[in-house]
C-alpha positions in Angstrom: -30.8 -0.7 11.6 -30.3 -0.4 7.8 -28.7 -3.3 5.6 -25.0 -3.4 5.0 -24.7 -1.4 1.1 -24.2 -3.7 -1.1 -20.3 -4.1 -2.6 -19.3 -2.6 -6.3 -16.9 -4.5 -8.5 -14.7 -1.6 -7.3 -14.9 -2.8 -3.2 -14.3 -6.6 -4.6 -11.0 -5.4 -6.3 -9.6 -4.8 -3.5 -9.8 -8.2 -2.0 -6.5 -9.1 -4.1 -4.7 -7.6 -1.2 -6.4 -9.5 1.4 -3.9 -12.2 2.9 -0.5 -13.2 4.2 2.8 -11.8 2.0 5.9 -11.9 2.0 8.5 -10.1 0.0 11.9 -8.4 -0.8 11.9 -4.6 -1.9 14.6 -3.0 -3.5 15.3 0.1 -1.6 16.6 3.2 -3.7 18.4 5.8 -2.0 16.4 9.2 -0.4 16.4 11.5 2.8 14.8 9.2 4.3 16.8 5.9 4.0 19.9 4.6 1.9 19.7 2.4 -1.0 19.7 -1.4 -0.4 17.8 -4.4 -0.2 15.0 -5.4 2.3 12.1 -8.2 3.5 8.7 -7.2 4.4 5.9 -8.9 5.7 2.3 -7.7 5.5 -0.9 -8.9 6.5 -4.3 -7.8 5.2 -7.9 -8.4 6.1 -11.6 -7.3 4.5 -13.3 -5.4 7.2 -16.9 -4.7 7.3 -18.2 -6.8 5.0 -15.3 -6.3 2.5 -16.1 -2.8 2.7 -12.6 -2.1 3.6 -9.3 -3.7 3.2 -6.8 -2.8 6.6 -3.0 -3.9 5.8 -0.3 -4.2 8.4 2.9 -3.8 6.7 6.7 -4.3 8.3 10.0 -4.0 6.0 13.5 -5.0 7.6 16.7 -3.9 7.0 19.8 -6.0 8.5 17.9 -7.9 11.0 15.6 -5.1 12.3 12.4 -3.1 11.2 13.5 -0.1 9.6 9.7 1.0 8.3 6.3 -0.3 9.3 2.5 1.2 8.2 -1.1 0.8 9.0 -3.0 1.6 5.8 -6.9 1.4 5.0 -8.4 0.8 1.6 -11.6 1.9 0.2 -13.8 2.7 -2.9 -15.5 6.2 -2.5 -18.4 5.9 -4.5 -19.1 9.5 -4.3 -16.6 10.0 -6.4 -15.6 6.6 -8.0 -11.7 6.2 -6.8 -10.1 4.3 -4.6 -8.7 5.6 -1.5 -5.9 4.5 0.8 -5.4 5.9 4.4 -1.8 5.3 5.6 -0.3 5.7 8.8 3.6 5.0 9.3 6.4 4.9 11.6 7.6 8.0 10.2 4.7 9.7 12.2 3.8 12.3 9.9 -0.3 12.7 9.9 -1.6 12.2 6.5 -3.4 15.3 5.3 -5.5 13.1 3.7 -5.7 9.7 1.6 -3.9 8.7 -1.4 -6.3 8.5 -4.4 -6.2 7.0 -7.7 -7.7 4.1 -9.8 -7.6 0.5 -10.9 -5.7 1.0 -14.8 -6.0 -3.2 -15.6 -4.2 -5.4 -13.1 -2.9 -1.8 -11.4 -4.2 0.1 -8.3 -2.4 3.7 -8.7 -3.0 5.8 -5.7 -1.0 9.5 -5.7 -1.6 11.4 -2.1 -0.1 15.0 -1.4 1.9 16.6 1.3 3.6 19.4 2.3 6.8 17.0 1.7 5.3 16.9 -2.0 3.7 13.8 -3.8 4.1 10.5 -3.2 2.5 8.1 -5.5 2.2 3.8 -4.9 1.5 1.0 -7.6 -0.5 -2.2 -7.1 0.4 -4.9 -9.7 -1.6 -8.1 -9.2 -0.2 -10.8 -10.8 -2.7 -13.2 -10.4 -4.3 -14.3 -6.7 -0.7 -15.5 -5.2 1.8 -12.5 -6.1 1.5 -8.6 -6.1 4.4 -6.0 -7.2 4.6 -2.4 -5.6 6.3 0.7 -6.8 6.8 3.4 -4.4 7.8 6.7 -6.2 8.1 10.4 -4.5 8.0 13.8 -5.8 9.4 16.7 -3.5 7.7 19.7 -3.2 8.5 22.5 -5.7 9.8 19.5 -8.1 8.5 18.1 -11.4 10.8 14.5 -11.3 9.2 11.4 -9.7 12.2 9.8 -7.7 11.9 5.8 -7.1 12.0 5.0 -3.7 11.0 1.6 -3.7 10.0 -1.7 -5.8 8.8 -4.9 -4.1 7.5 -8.7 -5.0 5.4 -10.1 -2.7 4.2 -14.1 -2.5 1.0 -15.2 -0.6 2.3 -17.1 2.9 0.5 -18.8 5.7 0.0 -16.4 8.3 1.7 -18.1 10.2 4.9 -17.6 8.7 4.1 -13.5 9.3 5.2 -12.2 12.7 3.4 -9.6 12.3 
């Protein structure tokens, strides 16, 4: 049995996501969902040895979950950028995992589909609050389109049903 690789500065960035949140998201209207306001709750754990980071998320929209996703971090050292697998209640299969970079406090990961792009923003601010943007470019199209933008406070995890 080999010893566990070693973790980059890259693997320990990640760990800003690791914890309890809560948050409110402000919902822009696509063909998806209409514009509005909304909580979400996620939880997130280092698995492996920090290797990974897994995140449950859940958003709610008048007193019911109207979107929830399973997503799983990682550094690719083969190729040096961060990756993020993400499964959803949608139920489309991702082709793939979104992609990108730490830019400063930012973790920008872009992913393609045969929908077209879709592209999410990390913004730590500081090791009790994170911001997210959530932006979407249809296929055939040259205009991101917002879709959403969240705050998000560490909890207990005991206030996450989750």
């Amino acid at each position: 049995m080999s010893a566990a690789p070693s973790l980059t500065p890259d693997h320990r960035r990640l760990q800003a996501l690791v914890g309890a949140w809560r948050g409110e998201e402000e919902m822009s209207a696509t063909q998806w969902a209409p514009a509005g306001r909304a909580s979400a709750e996620v939880e997130a754990a280092a698995e492996f040895g920090g290797l990974f980071v897994t995140q449950r998320y859940r958003q709610t929209r008048d007193g019911r979950e109207s979107f929830a996703s399973h997503n799983v971090f990682g550094f690719d050292q083969a190729d040096g950028l961060t990756k993020m697998f993400a499964f959803d209640s949608m139920g489309f299969f991702p082709a793939g995992p979104a992609s990108g970079s730490w830019e400063g406090d930012r973790l920008v990961l872009e992913r393609l589909s045969p929908r077209g792009a879709a592209r999410v923003t990390y913004m730590i601010d500081g090791p009790d609050g994170y911001r997210t943007h959530l932006e979407f470019k249809p296929a055939g199209s040259e205009n991101w389109q917002d879709m959403a933008k969240g705050a998000f406070r560490r909890v207990s995890p005991s206030q996450t049903t989750l």
